[in-house]
C-alpha positions as CSV (number, residue, x, y, z in Angstrom):
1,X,0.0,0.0,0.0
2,X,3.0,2.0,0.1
3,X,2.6,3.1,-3.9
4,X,-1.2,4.0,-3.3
5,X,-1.6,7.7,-3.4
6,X,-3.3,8.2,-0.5
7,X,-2.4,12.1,0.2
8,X,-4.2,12.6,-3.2
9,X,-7.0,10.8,-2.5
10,X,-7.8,12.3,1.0
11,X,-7.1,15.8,-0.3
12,X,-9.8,15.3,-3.6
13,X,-11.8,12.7,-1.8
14,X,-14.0,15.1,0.9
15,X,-13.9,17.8,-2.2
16,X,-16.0,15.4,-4.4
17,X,-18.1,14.5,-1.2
18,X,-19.1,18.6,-1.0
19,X,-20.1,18.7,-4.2
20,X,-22.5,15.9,-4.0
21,X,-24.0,16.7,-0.9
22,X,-24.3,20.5,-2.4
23,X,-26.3,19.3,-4.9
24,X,-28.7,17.1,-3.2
25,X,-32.0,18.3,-2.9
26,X,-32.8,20.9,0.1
27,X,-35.8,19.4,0.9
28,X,-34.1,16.3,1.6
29,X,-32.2,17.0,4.2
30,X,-31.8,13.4,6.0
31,X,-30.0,12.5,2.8
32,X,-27.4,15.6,2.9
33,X,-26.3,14.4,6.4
34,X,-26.4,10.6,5.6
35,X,-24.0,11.0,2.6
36,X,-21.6,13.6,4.4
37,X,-21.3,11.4,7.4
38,X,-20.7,8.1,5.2
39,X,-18.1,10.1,3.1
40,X,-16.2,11.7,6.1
41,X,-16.3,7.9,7.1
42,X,-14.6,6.9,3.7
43,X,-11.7,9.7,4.9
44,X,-11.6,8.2,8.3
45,X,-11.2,4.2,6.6
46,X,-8.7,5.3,4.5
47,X,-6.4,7.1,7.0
48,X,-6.2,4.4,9.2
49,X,-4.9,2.4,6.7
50,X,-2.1,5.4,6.2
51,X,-1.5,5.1,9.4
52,X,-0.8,1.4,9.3
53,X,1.4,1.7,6.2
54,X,3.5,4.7,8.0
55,X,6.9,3.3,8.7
56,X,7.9,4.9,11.6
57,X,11.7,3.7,11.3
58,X,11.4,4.9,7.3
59,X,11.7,7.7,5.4
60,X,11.9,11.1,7.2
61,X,8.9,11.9,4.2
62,X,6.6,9.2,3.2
63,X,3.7,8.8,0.7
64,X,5.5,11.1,-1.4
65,X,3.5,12.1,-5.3
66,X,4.4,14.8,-7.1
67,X,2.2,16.3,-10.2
68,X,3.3,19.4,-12.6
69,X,0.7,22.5,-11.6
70,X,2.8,25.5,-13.3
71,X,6.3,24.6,-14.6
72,X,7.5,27.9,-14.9
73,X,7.5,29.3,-11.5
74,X,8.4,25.8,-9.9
75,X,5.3,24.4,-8.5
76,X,3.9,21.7,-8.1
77,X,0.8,19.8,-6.6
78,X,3.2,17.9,-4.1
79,X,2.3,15.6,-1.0
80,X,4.6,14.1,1.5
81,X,3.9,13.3,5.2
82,X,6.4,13.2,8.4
83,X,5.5,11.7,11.6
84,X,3.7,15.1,12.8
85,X,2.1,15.6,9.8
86,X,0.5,11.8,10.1
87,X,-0.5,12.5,13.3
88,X,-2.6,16.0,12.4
89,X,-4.2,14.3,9.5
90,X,-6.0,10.9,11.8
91,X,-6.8,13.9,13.8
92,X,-8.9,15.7,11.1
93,X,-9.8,12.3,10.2
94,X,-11.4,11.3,13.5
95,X,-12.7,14.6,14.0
96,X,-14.7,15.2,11.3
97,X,-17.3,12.5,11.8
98,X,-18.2,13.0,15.1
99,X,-18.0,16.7,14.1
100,X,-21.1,15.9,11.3
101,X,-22.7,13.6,14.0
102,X,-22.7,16.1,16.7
103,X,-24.1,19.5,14.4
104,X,-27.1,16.7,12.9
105,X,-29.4,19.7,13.7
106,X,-27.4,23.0,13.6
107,X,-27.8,23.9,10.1
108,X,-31.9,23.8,11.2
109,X,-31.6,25.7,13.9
110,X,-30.4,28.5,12.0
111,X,-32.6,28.0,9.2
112,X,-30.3,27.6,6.0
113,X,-29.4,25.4,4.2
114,X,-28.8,22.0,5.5
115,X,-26.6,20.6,2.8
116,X,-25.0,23.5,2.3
117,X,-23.7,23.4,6.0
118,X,-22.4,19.5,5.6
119,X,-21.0,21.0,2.0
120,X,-18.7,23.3,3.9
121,X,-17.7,20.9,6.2
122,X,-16.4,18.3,3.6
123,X,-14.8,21.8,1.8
124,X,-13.2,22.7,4.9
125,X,-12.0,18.7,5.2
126,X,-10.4,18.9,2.0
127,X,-8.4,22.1,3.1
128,X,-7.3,21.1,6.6
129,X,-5.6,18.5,4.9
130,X,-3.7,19.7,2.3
131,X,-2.6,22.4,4.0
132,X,-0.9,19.3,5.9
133,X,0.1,17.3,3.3
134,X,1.7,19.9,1.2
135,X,5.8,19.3,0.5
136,X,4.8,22.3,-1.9
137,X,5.2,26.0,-0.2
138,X,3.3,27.9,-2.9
139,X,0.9,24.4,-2.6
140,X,0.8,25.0,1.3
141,X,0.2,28.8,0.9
142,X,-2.9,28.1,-1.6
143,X,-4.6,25.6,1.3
144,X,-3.5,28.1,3.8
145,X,-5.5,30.3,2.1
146,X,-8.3,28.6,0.6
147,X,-9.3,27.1,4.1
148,X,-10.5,30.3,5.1
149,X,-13.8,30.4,2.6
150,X,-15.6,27.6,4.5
151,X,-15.3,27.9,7.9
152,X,-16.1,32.1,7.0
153,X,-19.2,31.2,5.6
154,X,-19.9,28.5,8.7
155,X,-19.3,31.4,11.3
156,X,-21.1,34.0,9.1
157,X,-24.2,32.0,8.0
158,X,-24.7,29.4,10.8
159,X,-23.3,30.8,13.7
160,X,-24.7,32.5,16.9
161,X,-24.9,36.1,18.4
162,X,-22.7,38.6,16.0
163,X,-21.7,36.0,14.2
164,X,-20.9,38.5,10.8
165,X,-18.6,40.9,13.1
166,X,-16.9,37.3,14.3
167,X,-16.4,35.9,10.7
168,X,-15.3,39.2,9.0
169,X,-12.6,39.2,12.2
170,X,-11.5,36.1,11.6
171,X,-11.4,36.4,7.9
172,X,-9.2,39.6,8.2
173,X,-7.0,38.6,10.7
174,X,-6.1,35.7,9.0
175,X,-5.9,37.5,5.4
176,X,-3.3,39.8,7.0
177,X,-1.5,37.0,8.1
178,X,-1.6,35.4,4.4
179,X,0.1,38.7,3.1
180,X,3.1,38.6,5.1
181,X,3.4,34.9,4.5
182,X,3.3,35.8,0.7
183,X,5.7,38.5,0.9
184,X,7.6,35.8,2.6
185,X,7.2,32.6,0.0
186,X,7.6,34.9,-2.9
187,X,11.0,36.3,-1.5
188,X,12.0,32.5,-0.9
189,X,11.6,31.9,-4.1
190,X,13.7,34.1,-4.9
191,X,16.4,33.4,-3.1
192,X,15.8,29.8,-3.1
193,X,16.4,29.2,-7.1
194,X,12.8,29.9,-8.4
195,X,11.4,27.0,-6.9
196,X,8.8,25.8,-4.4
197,X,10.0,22.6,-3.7
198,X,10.6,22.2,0.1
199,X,13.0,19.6,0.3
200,X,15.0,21.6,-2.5
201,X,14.8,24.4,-0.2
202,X,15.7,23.2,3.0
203,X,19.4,22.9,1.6
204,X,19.3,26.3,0.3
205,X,21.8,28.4,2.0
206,X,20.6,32.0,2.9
207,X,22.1,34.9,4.3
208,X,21.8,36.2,7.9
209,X,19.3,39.1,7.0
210,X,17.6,38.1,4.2
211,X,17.2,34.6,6.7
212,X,15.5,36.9,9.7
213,X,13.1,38.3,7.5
214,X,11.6,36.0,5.5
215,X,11.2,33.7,9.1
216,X,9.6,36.8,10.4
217,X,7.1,36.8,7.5
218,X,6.0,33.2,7.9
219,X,6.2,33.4,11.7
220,X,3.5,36.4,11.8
221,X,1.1,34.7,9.6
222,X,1.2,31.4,11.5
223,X,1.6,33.3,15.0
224,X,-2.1,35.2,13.8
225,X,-2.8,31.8,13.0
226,X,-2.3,29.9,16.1
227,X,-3.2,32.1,17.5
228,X,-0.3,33.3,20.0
229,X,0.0,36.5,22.5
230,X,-0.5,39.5,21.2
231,X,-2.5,38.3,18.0
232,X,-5.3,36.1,19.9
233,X,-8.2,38.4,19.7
234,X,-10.0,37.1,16.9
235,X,-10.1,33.6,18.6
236,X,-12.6,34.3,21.4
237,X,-15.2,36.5,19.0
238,X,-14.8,33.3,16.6
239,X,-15.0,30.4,18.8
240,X,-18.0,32.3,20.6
241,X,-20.1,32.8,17.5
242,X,-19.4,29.7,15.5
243,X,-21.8,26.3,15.6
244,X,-20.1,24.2,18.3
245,X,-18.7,21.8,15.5
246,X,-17.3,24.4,13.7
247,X,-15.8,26.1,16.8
248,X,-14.3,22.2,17.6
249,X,-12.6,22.4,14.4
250,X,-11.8,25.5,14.5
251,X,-9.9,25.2,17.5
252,X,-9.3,21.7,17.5
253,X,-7.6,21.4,14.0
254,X,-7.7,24.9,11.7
255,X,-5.2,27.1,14.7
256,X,-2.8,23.9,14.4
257,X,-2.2,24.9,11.3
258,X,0.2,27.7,12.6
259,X,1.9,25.6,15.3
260,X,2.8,22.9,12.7
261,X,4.0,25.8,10.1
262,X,6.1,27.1,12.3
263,X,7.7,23.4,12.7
264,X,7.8,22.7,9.0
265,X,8.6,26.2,7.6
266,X,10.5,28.2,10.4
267,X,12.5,25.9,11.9
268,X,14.2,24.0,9.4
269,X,14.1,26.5,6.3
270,X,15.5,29.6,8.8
271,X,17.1,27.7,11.4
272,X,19.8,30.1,12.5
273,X,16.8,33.3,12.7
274,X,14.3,30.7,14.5
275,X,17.3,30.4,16.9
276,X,18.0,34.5,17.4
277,X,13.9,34.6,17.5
278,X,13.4,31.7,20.3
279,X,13.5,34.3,23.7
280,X,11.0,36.4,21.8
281,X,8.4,33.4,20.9
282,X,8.7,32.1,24.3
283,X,8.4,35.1,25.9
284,X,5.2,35.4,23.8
285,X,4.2,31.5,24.8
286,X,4.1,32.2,28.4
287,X,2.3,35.5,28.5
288,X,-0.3,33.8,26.7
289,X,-0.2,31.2,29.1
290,X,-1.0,33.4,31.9
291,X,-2.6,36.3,30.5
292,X,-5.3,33.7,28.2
293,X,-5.8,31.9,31.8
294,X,-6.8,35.0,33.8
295,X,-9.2,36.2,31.1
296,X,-10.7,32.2,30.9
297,X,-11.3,32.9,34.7
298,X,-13.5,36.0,34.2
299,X,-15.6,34.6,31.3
300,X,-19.4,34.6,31.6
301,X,-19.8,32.7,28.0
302,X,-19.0,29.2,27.8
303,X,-17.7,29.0,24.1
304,X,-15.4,32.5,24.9
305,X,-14.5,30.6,28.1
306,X,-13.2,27.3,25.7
307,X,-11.4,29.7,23.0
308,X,-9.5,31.6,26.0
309,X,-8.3,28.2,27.7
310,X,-7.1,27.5,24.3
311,X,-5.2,30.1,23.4
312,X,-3.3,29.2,26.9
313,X,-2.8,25.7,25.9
314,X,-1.2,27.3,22.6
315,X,1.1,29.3,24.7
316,X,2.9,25.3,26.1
317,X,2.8,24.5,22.3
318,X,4.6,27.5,21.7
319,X,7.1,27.2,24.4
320,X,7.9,23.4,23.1
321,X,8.7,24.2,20.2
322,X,11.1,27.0,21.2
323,X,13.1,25.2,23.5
324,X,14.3,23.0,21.3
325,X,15.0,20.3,22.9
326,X,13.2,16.8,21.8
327,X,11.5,16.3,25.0
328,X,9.9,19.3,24.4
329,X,9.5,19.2,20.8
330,X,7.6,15.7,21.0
331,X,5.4,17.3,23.9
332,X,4.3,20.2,21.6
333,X,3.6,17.8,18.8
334,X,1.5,15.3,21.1
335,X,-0.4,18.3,22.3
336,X,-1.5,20.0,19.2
337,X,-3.6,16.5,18.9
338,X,-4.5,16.1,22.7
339,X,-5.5,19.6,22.7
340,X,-7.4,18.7,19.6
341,X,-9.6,15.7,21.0
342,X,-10.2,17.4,25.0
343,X,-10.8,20.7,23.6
344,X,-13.0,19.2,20.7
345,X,-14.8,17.2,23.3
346,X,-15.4,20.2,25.6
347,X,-16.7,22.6,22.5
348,X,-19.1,19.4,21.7
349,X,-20.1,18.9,24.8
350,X,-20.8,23.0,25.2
351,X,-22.7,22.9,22.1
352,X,-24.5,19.9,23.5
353,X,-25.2,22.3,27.0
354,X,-26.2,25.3,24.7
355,X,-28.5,23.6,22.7
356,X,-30.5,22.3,25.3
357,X,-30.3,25.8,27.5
358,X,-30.8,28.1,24.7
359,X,-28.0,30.6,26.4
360,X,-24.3,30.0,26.2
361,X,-24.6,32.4,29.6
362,X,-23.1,30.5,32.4
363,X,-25.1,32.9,34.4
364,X,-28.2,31.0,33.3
365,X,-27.0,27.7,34.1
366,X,-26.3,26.2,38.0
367,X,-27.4,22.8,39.3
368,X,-27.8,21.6,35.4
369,X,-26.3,18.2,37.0
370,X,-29.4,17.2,38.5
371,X,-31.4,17.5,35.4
372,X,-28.6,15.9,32.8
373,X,-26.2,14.2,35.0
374,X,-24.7,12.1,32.2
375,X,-23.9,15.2,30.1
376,X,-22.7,17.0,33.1
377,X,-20.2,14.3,33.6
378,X,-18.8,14.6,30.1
379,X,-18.3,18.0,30.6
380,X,-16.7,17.6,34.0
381,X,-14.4,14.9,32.5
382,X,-13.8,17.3,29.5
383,X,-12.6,19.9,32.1
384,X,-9.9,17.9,33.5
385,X,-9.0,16.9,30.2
386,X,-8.1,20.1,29.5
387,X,-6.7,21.1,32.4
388,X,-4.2,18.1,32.0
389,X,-5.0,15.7,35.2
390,X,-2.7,13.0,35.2
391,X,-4.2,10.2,33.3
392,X,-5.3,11.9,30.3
393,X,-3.7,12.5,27.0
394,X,-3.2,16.0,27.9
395,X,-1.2,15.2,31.1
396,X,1.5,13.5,28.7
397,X,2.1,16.1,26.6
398,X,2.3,18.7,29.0
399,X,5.0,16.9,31.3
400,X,6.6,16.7,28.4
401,X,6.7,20.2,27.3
402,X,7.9,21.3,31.0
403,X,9.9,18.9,31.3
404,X,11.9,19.3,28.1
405,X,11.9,23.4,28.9
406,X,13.2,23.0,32.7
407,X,16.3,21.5,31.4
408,X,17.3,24.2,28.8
409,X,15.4,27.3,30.5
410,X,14.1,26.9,33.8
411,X,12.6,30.4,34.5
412,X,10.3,29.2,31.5
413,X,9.4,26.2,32.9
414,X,8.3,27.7,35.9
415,X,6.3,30.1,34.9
416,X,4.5,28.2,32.8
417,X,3.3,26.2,35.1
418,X,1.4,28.5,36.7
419,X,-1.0,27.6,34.3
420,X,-1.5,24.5,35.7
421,X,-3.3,26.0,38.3
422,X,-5.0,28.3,36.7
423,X,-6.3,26.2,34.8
424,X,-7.7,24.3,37.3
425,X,-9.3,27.5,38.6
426,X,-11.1,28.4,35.7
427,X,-12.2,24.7,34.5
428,X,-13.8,23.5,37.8
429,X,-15.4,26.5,38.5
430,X,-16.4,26.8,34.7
431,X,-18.2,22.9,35.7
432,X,-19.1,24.3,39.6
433,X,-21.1,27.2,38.3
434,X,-22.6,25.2,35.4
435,X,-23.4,21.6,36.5
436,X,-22.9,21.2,40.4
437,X,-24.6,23.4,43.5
438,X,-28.3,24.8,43.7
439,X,-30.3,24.1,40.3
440,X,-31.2,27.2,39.2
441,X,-35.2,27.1,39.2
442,X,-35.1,28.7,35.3
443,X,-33.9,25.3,34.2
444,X,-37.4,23.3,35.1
445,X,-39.0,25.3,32.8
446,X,-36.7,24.6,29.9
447,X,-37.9,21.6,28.0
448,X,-34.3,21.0,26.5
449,X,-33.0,20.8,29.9
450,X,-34.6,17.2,30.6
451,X,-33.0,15.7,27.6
452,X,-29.6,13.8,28.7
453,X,-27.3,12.6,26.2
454,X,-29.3,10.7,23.3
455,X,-27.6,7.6,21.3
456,X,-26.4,9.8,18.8
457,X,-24.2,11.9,21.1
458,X,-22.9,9.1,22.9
459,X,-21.7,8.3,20.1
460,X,-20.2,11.2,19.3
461,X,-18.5,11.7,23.1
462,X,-17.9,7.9,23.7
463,X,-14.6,7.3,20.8
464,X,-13.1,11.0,22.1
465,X,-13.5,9.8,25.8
466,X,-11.4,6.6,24.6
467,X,-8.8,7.9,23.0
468,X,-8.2,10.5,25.8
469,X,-7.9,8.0,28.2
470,X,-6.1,5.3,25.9
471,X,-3.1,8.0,25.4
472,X,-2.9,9.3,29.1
473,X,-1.7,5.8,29.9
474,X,0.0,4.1,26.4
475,X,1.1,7.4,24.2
476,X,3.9,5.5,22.8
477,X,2.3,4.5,19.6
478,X,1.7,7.9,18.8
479,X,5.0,9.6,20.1
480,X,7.0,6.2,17.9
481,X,5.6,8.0,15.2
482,X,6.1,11.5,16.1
483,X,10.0,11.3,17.7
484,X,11.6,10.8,14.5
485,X,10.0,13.9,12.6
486,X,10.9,15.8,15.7
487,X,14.4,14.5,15.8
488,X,14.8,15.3,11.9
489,X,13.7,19.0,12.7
490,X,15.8,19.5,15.8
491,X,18.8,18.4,13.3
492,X,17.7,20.9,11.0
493,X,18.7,23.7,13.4
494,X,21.9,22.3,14.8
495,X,20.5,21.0,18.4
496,X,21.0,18.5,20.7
497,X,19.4,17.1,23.8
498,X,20.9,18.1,27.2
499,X,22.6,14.8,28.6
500,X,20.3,12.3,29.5
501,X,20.9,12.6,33.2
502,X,18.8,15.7,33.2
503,X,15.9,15.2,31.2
504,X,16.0,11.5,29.9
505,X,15.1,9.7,26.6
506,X,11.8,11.1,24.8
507,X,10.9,7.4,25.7
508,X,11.7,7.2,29.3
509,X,9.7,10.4,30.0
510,X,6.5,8.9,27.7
511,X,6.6,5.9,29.4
């Protein structure tokens, strides 16, 4: 299965699933989901099997095609996935089902379209992973790009309460952010020999200056992205108007896009300017650590709540990444998709709440536990997903992080953990004020409200609650697959591990 062009076939695969579900007829609307579920299905099928033909001892690059798009610039439609690149795309892969599953009546609500919606979603599959699969930069900039149509028109058209300020934010935002990363590509062309090719410019050999800027042109666009400290305030306006699935993907897969740019672009193209940048990035990670977690704290809105806890956890990504060390590096890698499957569950599970409430207020919530116990005890284990209690994924990834940081920079490393415990301030009393204490009389008289979790969203919650648990105690098939990509990219710039008295083996601190 090694020959089968399976990058291809992902990328075009959810495209041609839009496109029929677009079409179907609106007053059909059963149908629309029924086909985008099965197709998204088809995605999932097929990346598993990826994922079994990955050779994690291989080929830094693997599954590698390469078409002719426009000869005379240099590009190319080319695919090629690493280890973290594998692991992002079975992230989309799982996501995306349970993602159709849990917004079944969303596009309803809002009364629009309903295979429209699903269209969008497939659309926005298609992007999410090509922008992941791309060994192309002008290819990568293109998805980059192009991934921001769908999810606008799923913020503008289906979301909630200002739901057109949030989408033209977002859509701006991330449009400035596309600029400077095409000044950047187009001057790396340049300089790189008129070609796009990323292996080809990896061993391209640029001056100090010319190195510096181009890095900060990519940087700014994935650091809008991400999003990190100072460039985060798009996030909470977009994640609070969105439909919850939109908002899980959102959050849960689209802001990875900057965290892995900055590990396939930044680091190994501009190593020597991703080195003279590091203080300033992690000087950015952990004010967004703590200055995300005190806002998170104040929150009255659930979803806003969600966006500003994860704009913390992208501070820890952040601050992995720039320590370079592979400890750390492997803990930023396995976070991007524990963050994605905790904080996907808790935007679900939110939705799921705010559905049934009518508000996304936690002001009009208290005591909802008596009424839906079973859905208030997804949502409590949710929390401490997301807060990172030892035995789920998130735990792993995070000890991992801090523990590659405290053996390189230790002022770092302990200031980041301060949002540890923030995080448990502003996740338990998110679930005290929602779920536990007094019910709050209004929520009798909500019909909604005496609904617990239905087959379908058991469903839904029950494979995220699995896998959350599964990699808090046995990461290491996952981390088998991501050490080696991290190890290549920590080449790339010239660094090595601290000796392994300090921190220990990637493997020793998974296990």
């Amino acid at each position: 299965m090694s020959n089968f062009p399976f990058l291809s076939v992902l990328t075009v695969a959810p495209l041609v699933g839009a496109l029929v579900v677009a079409f179907l007829p609106r007053h059909r609307p059963e149908l629309a989901k029924q086909v985008a579920f099965a197709w998204s299905l088809l995605v999932l099928v097929l990346s598993v099997v990826m994922w079994v033909s990955f050779k994690a001892d291989g080929q830094r690059f693997q599954f590698h095609e390469s078409y002719s798009w426009i000869p005379n610039w240099g590009v190319s439609f080319t695919f090629a996935a690493d280890g973290i690149a594998l692991v992002m795309l079975m992230l989309i892969a799982v996501l995306v089902p349970l993602v159709i599953l849990a917004s079944w009546h969303d596009a309803e609500s809002s009364k629009r379209s309903v295979p429209v919606y699903f269209a969008l979603l497939l659309v926005l599959e298609c992007t999410m992973i090509g922008v992941f699969a791309a060994a192309d930069v002008f290819l990568f900039y293109v998805f980059f790009e192009v991934m921001l149509v769908p999810m606008y028109f799923l913020i503008g058209s289906y979301g909630g309460h200002q739901r057109q300020y949030a989408a033209v934010k977002f859509f701006l935002y991330s449009l400035v952010g596309g600029l400077f990363m095409l000044a950047a590509v187009i001057g790396l062309w340049v300089v790189g020999g008129k070609t796009f090719d990323w292996q080809a410019l990896s061993q391209v050999d640029i001056s100090t200056g010319t190195e510096r800027w181009l890095f900060l042109g990519f940087f700014l666009a994935f650091a809008i992205k991400a999003p990190f400290f100072p460039f985060h305030t798009w996030l909470p306006d977009a994640g609070g108007a969105a439909p919850a699935g939109a908002a899980a993907l959102l959050v849960g897969v689209l802001d990875k896009v900057g965290t892995f740019g900055i590990l396939r672009y930044c680091l190994p193209l501009f190593p020597e300017a991703s080195k003279w940048f590091a203080p300033w990035a992690l000087a950015l990670g952990v004010i967004g650590i703590v200055y995300a977690a005190l806002l998170a704290v104040g929150q009255n809105d659930l979803k806003r709540l969600v966006s500003y806890t994860s704009i913390a956890h992208f501070g820890f990504i952040g601050v992995g990444i720039f320590a370079f060390t592979t400890q750390a590096g492997t803990g930023a890698v396995l976070y991007m998709l524990n963050h994605g499957l905790a904080t996907g569950l808790l935007f679900l599970v939110v939705g799921m709440l705010i559905a049934r409430r009518g508000s996304s207020l936690i002001s009009d919530f208290g005591g909802a536990g008596k009424l839906v116990p079973l859905l208030a005890g997804v949502l409590f284990f949710a929390g401490l997903a997301s807060l990172a209690l030892p035995g789920t994924a998130p735990f792993i990834s995070e000890f991992l992080v801090l523990i590659g940081t405290f053996t390189v920079n230790k002022p770092v490393a302990v200031i980041a953990t301060l949002g540890i415990i923030l995080a448990a301030a502003y996740v338990l009393w998110m679930v005290q004020r929602t779920t536990q204490g007094t019910l709050n009389p209004a929520l009798t008289e909500v019909d909604g409200m005496r609904r617990d979790l239905n087959l379908r969203e058991k469903v839904v919650v029950a494979p995220l609650i699995a896998l959350i648990v599964l990699l808090g105690f046995f990461p290491k098939p996952v981390t088998d697959v991501i050490n080696p990509a991290v190890q290549a990219t920590m080449d790339d710039i010239g660094r090595t591990d601290p000796a392994p008295s300090v921190g220990g083996t990637v493997q020793e601190a998974a296990k």
